[in-house]
C-alpha positions in Angstrom: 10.8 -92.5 -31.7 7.8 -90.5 -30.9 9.1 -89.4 -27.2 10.0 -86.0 -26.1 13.4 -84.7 -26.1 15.2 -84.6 -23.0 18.1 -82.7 -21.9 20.5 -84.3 -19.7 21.3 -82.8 -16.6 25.1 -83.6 -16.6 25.1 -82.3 -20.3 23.8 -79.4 -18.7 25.6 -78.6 -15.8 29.0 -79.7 -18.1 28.5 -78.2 -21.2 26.0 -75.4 -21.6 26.1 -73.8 -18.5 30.2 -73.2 -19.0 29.3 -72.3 -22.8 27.1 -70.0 -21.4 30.0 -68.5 -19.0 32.3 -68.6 -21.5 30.4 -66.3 -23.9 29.2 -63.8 -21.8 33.2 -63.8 -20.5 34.3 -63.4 -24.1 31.7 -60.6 -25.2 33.1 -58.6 -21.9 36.5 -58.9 -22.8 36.0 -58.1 -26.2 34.1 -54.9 -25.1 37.0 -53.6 -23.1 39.9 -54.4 -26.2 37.7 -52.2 -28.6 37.8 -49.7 -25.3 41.4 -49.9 -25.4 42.2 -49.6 -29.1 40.4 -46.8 -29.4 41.6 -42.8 -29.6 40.4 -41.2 -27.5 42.4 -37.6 -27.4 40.1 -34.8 -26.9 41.3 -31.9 -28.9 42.0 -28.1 -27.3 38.8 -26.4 -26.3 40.2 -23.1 -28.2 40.4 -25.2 -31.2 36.9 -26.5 -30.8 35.8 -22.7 -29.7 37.5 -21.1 -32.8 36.3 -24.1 -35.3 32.9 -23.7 -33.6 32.9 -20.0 -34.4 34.4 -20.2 -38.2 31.1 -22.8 -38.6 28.5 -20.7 -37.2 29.1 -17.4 -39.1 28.5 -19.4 -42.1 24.5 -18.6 -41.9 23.2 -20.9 -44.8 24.7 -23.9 -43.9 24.1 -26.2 -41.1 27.3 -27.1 -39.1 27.2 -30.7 -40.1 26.5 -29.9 -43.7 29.5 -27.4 -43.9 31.6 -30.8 -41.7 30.1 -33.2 -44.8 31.0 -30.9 -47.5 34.3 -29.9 -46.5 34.8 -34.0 -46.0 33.5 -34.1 -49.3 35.7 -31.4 -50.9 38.6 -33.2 -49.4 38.0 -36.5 -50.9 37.2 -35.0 -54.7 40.6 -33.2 -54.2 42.6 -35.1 -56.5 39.2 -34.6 -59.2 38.3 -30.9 -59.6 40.7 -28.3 -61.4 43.3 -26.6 -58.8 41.4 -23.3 -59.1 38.0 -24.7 -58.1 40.0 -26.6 -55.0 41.6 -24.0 -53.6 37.9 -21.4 -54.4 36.1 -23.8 -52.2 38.7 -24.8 -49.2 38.9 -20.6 -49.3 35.3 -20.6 -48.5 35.2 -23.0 -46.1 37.7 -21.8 -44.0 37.4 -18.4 -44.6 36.9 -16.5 -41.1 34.6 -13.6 -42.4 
């Protein structure tokens, strides 16, 4: 009862080491589905020139605090009074 543990060599080369294969073989495929399913369209570079534009005039606001708050704005839309809505999405697209 007191010996060491001892791995087999035919468990080994018949169990683990195929395990082993068949893991590494799984993660890989894996990889390249999620690759796949992804969307990956890039959008018009005079879109991303004009939006990049609209965002940087705005002086007091960082680019990806002006992205989070219009996110924001977009989500509470169904929350805040018409008025204040259509006030804010004016101001965040606004082209000044």
């Amino acid at each position: 009862m007191a010996g060491e543990l001892v791995l087999d060599t035919t468990i080994r080369d018949w169990v683990q080491i195929p395990l082993s294969v068949v893991m590494v073989l799984i993660k890989i495929l894996r990889y390249f589905v999620s690759k796949l399913m992804r969307t990956s369209q890039l959008p018009d570079s005079k879109i991303i020139k004009e939006g990049f534009v609209r965002f940087c005039i705005c002086s007091c606001l960082k680019l990806g605090q002006v992205i989070i708050r219009a996110r924001n704005l977009r989500a509470a839309a169904n929350f805040i009074h018409v008025k204040a809505f259509r006030a804010r999405k004016v101001y965040y697209m606004n082209d000044v």
